[in-house]
C-alpha positions as CSV (number, residue, x, y, z in Angstrom):
1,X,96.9,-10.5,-95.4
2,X,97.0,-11.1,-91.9
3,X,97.3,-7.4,-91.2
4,X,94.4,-6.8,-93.3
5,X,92.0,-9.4,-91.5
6,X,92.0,-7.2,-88.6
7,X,91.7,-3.7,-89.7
8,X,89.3,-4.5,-92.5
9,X,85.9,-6.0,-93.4
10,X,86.2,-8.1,-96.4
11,X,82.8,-8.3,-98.5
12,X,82.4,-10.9,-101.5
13,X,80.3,-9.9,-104.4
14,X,79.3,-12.8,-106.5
15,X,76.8,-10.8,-108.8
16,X,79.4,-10.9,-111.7
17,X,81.9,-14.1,-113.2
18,X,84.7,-12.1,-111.3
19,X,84.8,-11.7,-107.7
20,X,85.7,-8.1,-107.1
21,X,86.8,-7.8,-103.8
22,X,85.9,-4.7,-101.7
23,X,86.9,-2.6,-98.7
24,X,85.1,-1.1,-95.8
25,X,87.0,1.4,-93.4
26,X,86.3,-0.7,-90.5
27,X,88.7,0.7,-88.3
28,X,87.1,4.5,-88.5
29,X,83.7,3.5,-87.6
30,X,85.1,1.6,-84.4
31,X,86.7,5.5,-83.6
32,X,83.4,7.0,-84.5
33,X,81.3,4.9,-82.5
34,X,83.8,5.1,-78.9
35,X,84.1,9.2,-79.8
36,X,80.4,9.1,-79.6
37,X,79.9,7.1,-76.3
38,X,81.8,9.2,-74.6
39,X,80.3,12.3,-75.5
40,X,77.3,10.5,-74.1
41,X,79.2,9.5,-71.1
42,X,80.3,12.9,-70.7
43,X,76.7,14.4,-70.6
44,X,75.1,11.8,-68.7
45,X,78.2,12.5,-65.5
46,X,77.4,16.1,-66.4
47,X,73.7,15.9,-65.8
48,X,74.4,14.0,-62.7
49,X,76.9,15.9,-61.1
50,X,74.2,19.2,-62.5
51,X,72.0,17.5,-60.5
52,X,73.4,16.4,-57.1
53,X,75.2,19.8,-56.9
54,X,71.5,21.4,-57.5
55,X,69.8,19.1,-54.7
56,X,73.1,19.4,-52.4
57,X,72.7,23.3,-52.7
58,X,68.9,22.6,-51.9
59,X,69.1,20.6,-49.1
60,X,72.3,23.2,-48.0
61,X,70.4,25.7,-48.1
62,X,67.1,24.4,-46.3
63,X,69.8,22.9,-43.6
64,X,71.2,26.9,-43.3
65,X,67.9,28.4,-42.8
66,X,67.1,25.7,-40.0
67,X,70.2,26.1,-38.2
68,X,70.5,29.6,-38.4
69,X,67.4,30.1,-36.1
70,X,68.7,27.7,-33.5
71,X,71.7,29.6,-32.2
72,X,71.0,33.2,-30.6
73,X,73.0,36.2,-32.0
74,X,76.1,36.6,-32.6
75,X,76.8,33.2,-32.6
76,X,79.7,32.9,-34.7
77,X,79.7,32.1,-38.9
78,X,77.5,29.0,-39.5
79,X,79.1,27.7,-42.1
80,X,81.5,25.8,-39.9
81,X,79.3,23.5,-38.8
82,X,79.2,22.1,-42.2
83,X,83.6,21.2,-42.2
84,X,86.6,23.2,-43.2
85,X,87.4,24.2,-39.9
86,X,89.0,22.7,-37.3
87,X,86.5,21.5,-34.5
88,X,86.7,24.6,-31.8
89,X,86.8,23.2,-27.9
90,X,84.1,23.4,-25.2
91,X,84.1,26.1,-22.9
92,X,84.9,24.2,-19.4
93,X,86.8,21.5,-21.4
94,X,90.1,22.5,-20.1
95,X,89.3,22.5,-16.7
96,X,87.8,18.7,-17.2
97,X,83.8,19.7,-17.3
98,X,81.8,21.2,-19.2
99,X,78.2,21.7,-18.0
100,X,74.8,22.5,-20.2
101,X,71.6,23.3,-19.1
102,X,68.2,21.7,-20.6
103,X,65.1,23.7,-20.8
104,X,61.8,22.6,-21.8
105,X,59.3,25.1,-21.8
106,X,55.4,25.1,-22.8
107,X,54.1,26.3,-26.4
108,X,53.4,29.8,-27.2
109,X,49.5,31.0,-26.6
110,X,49.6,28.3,-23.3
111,X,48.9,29.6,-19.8
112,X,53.2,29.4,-17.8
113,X,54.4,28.8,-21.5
114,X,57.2,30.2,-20.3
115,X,58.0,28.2,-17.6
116,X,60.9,25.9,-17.7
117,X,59.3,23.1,-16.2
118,X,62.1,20.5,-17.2
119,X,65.6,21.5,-16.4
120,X,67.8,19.2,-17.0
121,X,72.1,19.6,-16.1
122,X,74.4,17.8,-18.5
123,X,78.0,17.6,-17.5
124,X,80.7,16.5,-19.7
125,X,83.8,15.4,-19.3
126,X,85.5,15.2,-22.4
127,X,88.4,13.5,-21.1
128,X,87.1,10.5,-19.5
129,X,84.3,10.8,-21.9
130,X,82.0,10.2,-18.9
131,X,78.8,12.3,-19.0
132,X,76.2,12.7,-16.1
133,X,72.4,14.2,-15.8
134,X,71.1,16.1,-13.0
135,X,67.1,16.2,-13.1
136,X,66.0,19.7,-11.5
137,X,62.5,19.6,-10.0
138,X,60.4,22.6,-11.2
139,X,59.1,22.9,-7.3
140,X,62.8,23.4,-5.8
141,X,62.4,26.5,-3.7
142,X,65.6,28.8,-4.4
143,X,67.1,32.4,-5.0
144,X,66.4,33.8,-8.0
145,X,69.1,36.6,-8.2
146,X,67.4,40.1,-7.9
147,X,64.1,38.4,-7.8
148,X,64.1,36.8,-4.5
149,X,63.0,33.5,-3.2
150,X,60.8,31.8,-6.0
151,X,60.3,28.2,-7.4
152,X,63.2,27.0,-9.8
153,X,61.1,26.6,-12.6
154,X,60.3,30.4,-12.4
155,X,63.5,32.0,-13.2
156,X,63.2,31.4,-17.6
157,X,59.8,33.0,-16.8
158,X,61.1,35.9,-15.6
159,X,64.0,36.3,-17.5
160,X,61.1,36.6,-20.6
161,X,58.9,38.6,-18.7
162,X,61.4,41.2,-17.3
163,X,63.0,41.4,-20.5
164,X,66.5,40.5,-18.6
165,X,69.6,40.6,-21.0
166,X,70.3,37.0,-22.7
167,X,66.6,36.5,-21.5
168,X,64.9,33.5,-19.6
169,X,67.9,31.6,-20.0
170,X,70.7,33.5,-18.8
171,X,68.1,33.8,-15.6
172,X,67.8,30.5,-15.6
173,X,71.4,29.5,-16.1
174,X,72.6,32.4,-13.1
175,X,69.7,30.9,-11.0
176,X,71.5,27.2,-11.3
177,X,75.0,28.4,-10.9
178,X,73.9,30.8,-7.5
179,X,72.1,27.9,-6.0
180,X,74.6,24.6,-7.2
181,X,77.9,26.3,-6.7
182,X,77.8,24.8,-10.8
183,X,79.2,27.2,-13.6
184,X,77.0,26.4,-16.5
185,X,78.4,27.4,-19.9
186,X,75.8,26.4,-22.2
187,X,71.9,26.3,-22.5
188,X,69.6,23.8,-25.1
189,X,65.7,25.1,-24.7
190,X,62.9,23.1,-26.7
191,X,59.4,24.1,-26.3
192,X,57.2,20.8,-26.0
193,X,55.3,20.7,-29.4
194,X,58.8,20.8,-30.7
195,X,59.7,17.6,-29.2
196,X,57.0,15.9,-30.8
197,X,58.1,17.3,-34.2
198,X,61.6,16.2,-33.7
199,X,60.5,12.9,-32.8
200,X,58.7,12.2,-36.1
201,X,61.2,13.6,-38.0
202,X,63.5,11.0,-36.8
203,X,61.1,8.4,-37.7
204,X,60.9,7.8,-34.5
205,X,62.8,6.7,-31.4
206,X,63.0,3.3,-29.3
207,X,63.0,3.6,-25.7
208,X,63.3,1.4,-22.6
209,X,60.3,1.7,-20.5
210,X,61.4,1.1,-17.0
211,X,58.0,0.5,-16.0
212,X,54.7,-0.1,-16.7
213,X,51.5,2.1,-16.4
214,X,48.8,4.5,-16.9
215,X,47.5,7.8,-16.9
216,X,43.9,8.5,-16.9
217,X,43.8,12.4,-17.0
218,X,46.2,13.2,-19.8
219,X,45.3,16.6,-20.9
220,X,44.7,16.9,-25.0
221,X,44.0,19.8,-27.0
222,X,40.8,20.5,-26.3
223,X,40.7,22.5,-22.8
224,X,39.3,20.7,-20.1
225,X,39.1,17.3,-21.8
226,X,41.3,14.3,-20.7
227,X,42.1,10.7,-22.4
228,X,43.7,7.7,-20.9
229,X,47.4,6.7,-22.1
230,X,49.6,3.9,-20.9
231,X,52.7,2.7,-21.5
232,X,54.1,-1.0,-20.9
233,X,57.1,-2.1,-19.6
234,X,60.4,-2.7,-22.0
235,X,61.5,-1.5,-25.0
236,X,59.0,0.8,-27.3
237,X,58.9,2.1,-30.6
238,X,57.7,6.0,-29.9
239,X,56.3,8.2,-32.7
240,X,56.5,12.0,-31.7
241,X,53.1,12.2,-29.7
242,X,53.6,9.0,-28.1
243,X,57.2,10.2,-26.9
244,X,55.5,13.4,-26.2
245,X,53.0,12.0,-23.8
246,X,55.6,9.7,-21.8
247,X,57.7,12.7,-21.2
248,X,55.1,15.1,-20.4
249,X,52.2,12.4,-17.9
250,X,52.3,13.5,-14.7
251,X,49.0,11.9,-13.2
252,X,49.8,8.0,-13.4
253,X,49.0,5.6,-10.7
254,X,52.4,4.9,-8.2
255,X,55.6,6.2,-8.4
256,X,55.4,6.5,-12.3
257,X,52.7,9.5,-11.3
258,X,55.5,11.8,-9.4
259,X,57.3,14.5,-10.9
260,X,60.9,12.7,-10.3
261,X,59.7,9.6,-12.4
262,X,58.6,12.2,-14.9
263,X,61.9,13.9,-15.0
264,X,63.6,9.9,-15.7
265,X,61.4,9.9,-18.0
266,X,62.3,12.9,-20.0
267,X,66.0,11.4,-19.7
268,X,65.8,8.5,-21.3
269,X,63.9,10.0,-23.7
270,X,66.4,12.6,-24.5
271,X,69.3,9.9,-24.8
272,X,66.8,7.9,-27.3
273,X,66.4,11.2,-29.6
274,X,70.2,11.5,-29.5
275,X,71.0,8.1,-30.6
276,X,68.3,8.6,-33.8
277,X,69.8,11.5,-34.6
278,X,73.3,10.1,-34.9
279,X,72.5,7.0,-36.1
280,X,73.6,6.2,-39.4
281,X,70.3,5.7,-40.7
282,X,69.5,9.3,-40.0
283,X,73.1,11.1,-40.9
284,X,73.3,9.7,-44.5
285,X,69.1,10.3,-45.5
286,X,69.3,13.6,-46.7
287,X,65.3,14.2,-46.7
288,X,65.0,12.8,-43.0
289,X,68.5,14.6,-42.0
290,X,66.9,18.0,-43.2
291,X,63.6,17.6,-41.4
292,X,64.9,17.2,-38.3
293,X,67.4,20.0,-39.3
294,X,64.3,21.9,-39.9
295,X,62.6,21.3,-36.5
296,X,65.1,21.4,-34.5
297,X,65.5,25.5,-36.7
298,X,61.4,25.9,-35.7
299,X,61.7,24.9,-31.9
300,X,65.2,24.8,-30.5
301,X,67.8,27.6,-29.3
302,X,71.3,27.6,-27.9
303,X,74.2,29.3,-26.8
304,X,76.4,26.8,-28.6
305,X,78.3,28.1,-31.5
306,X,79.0,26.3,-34.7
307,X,82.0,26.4,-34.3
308,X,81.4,24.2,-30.8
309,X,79.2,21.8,-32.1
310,X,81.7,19.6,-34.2
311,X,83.1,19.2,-30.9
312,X,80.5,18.2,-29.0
313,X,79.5,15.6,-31.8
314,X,83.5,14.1,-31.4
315,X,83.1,14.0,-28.1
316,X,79.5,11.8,-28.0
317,X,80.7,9.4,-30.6
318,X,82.6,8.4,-27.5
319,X,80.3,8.0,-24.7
320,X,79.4,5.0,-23.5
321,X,75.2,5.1,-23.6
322,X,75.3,2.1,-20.9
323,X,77.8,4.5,-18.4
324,X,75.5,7.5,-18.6
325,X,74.9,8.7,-15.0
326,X,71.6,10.0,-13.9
327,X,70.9,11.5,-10.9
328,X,67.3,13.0,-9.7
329,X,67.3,15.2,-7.3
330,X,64.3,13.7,-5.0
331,X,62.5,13.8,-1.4
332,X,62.8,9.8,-0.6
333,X,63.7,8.4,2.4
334,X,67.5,8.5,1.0
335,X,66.9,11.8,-1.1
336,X,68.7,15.3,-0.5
337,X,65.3,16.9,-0.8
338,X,62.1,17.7,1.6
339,X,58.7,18.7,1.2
340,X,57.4,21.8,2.4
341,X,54.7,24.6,1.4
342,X,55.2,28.6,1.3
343,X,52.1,31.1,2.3
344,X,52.9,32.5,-1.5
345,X,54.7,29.7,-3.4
346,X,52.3,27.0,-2.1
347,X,54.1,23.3,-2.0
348,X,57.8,23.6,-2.4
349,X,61.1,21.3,-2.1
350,X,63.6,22.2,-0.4
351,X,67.2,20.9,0.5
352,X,67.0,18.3,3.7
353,X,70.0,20.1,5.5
354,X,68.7,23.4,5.3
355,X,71.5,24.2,2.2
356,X,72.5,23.5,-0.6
357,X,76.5,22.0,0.6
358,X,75.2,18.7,0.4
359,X,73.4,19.0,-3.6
360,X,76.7,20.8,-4.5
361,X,79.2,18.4,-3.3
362,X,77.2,15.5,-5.1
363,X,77.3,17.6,-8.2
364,X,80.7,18.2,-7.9
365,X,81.9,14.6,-7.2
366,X,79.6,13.0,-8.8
367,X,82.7,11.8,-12.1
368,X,84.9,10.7,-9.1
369,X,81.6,8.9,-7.1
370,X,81.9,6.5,-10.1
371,X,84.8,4.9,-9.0
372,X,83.9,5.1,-5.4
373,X,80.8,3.1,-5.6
374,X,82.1,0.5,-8.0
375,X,85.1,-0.2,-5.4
376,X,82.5,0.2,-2.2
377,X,85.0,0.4,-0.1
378,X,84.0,0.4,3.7
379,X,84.4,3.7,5.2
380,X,85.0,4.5,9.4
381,X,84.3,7.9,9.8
382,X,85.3,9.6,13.1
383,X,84.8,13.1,14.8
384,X,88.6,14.4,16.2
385,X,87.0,17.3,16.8
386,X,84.7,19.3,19.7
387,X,82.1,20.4,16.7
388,X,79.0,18.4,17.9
389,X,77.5,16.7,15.1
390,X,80.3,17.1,12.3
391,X,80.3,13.0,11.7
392,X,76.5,12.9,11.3
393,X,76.7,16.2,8.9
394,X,79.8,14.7,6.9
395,X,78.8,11.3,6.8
396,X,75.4,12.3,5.4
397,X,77.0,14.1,2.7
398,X,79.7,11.2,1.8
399,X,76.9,8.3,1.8
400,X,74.8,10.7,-0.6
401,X,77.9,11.2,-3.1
402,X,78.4,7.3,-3.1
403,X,80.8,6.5,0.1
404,X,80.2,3.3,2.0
405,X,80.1,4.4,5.6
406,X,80.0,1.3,7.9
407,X,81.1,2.7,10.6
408,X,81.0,6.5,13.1
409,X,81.4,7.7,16.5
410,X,84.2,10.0,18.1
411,X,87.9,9.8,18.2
412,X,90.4,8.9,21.1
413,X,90.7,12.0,22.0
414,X,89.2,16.1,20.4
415,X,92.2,17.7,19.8
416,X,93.3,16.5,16.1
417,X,94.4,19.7,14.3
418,X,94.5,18.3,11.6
419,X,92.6,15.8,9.7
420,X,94.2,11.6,8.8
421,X,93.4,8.7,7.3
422,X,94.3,5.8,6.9
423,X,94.3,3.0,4.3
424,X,94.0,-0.6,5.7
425,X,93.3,-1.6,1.8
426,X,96.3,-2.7,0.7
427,X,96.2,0.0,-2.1
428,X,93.4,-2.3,-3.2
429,X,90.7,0.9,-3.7
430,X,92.7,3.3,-5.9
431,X,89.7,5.6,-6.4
432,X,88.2,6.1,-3.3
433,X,91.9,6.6,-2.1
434,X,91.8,9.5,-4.7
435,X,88.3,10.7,-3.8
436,X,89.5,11.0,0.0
437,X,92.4,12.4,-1.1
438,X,90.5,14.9,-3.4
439,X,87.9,15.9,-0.5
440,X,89.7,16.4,2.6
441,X,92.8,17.8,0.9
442,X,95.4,15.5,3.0
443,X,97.5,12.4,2.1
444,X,96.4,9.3,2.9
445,X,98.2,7.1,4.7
446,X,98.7,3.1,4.0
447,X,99.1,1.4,7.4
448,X,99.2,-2.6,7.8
449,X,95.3,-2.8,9.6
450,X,94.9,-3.9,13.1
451,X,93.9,-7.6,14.2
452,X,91.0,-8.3,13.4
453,X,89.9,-5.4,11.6
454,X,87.2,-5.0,8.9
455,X,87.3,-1.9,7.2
456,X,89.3,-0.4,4.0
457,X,89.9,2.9,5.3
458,X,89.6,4.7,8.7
459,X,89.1,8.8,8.8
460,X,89.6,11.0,11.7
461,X,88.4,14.3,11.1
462,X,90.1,17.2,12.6
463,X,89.7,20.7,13.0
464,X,91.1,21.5,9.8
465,X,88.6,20.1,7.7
466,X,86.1,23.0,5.9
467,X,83.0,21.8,4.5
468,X,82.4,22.2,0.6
């Protein structure tokens, strides 16, 4: 009886004098019920997984058609971006840099839409995970190659205009390598009202306003016409115009009105759009994801492949935002640059020592400069040499890429082939000992320092030394 109690229902009919007892089959409508559920369970995961698969494949395909317009020809199969293969390596990477040129050009139908009047160099060094930016002025007076002597920002123009192969950027990238002594292996070019569109896609960005102020002649649609934006001091919430108009004011009160504070400007900015984008809230909302996708596909074009990019994503989970270095390339009192003006080109900048040596060696050390200005180690710098001038020309260029000079003059004596130092540190300043090391190709030498001496490290330069 037991047994029965739990596969059957008992029901008691007391219509009758007997009390017939009968049966239900309990146990095969329990079956019937579960075999039912999951049926239901199986459609309902069906529909779903119908579903997602048809809105993955939506949003797949809207993300392919954006990103296939943003890399130029023969850019490699696109599907890689999206995993299965392994992430390919930077060109530069094994040689500890890789370098990237920004362009941000004007919108189509302007008057110079296609001059780059934001150039930007971004180097990368995927090893240290260090990364520095190197604001071009768009009036720095240089060689174009086969065009002559022009204004920096002219070369994309005439890359477009002439038709050259790879076009405005390839100019533009041979225009930067010929004047910095920089190879750079990749370009990034966003035209302005593309900016703005990315901005709002992302919901918009947060950035640190350095300082505060206005500009009273902001140019709007409508030719001619003029409005008044300002911007205050600390952190902002930007939508894609307000971003738009902080990167682009040029006409401010102060030092906020100059092109150099426009081109910080356009930096922080860019590092704000970067953190959106690979912020979390961004990478897992498929609809926000896809719009920026989409205009990044409508207004942006590389030489990256997609094969690269993985990589490049890898390698900026890693950076440190706060370590960023940014370097503008200025005419201050303690700038590289000077003002000038050309019958044809009108005002120009140009480089304070006549060439470019000095801009190349601070691009070139600028990863190593790190380290040299954290230790600040105090520097005498002395000519062992009968080259008149050679302290004042290399000490110029080492203060500029970060070296603490304290101290120059001439040697005992003119006739030091070749060229010392010494280290009175104690091994205390490990990178400037490399940096030295690194730049006048010798060996330094540690010494105990003399009585009474002040300084970490004593150079005598001899006739060895080559600048550059």
């Amino acid at each position: 009886m037991g047994f029965l109690r739990k596969q059957q229902e008992v029901i008691i009919d007391d219509s009758g004098d007997k009390t017939p007892i009968k049966f239900r089959r309990g146990r095969e409508r329990t079956l019937g019920q579960k075999n039912r559920s999951k049926k239901i369970k199986r459609a309902v995961i069906l529909t779903f997984t119908i579903l997602i698969l048809a809105l993955g494949g939506f949003f797949g395909f809207r993300a392919y058609n954006a990103l296939r317009k943003v890399f130029t020809e023969g850019s490699g199969d696109l599907l890689s971006l999206f995993g299965g293969n392994q992430a390919q390596q930077l060109k530069g990477e094994s040689s500890g840099r890789t370098n990237i040129l920004l362009l941000g050009v004007g919108d189509e139908g302007h008057s110079g839409a296609t001059l780059s009047d934001t150039m930007i160099i971004v180097s990368i060094d995927a090893r240290t995970k260090n990364v520095a930016m190197f604001s071009v002025p768009r009036d720095l007076y240089v060689q174009i190659p086969n065009y002559g002597y022009a204004k920096i920002n002219s070369a994309h123009a005439y890359g477009e205009q002439y038709k050259v192969q790879g076009g405005g950027p390839a100019l533009a990238k041979s225009t930067i390598e010929k004047n910095f002594g920089l190879t750079i292996h990749y370009f990034v070019r966003v035209d302005f009202s593309g900016l703005q569109k990315i901005v709002d896609s992302l919901g918009g960005v947060t950035v640190d306003v350095e300082n505060s102020f206005c500009d009273y002649n902001y140019p709007t649609e409508r030719k001619g016409d003029s409005a008044k934006v300002c911007f205050t001091q600390g952190s902002q919430q930007m939508n894609g115009t307000k971003a738009l108009q902080y990167a682009r004011s040029r006409h401010a009160l102060g030092v906020e009105g100059s092109d150099f504070a426009r081109s910080e400007r356009q930096q922080r900015l860019l590092v704000a759009i970067k953190n959106k984008a690979l912020s979390a809230d961004t990478v897992f909302n498929p609809k926000k994801s896809i719009e920026f996708l989409e205009a990044l596909g409508d207004h942006i074009k590389t030489d990256f492949t997609p094969a690269e990019l993985p990589r490049l994503y890898e390698i900026s989970k890693e950076v440190d935002q706060s370590k960023i270095i940014t370097k503008n390339f200025d005419n201050s009192p303690e700038g590289l640059l000077v003002s000038s003006s050309d019958t044809a080109a009108g005002y120009i900048l140009k480089p304070r020592t006549g060439n470019f040596k000095e801009i190349q060696e601070v691009i070139r050390n600028i990863f190593s400069s790190m380290g040299v200005k954290n230790e600040s180690a105090s520097i005498e710098l002395l000519n062992g040499t009968y080259t008149a001038g050679l302290v004042t020309t290399v000490g110029e260029s080492m203060k500029a890429a970060g070296y603490n000079i304290v101290k120059s003059g001439n040697a005992d004596n003119k006739n030091y082939t070749k060229t010392i130092i010494f280290d009175y540190s104690g091994g205390k300043k490990p990178e400037t000992l490399k940096a030295l090391e690194k730049k006048f190709g010798v060996t330094v030498t540690s010494q105990t320092p003399p009585q009474g001496n002040t300084i970490d490290f004593k150079i005598i330069i001899g006739r060895d030394y080559k600048e550059g």
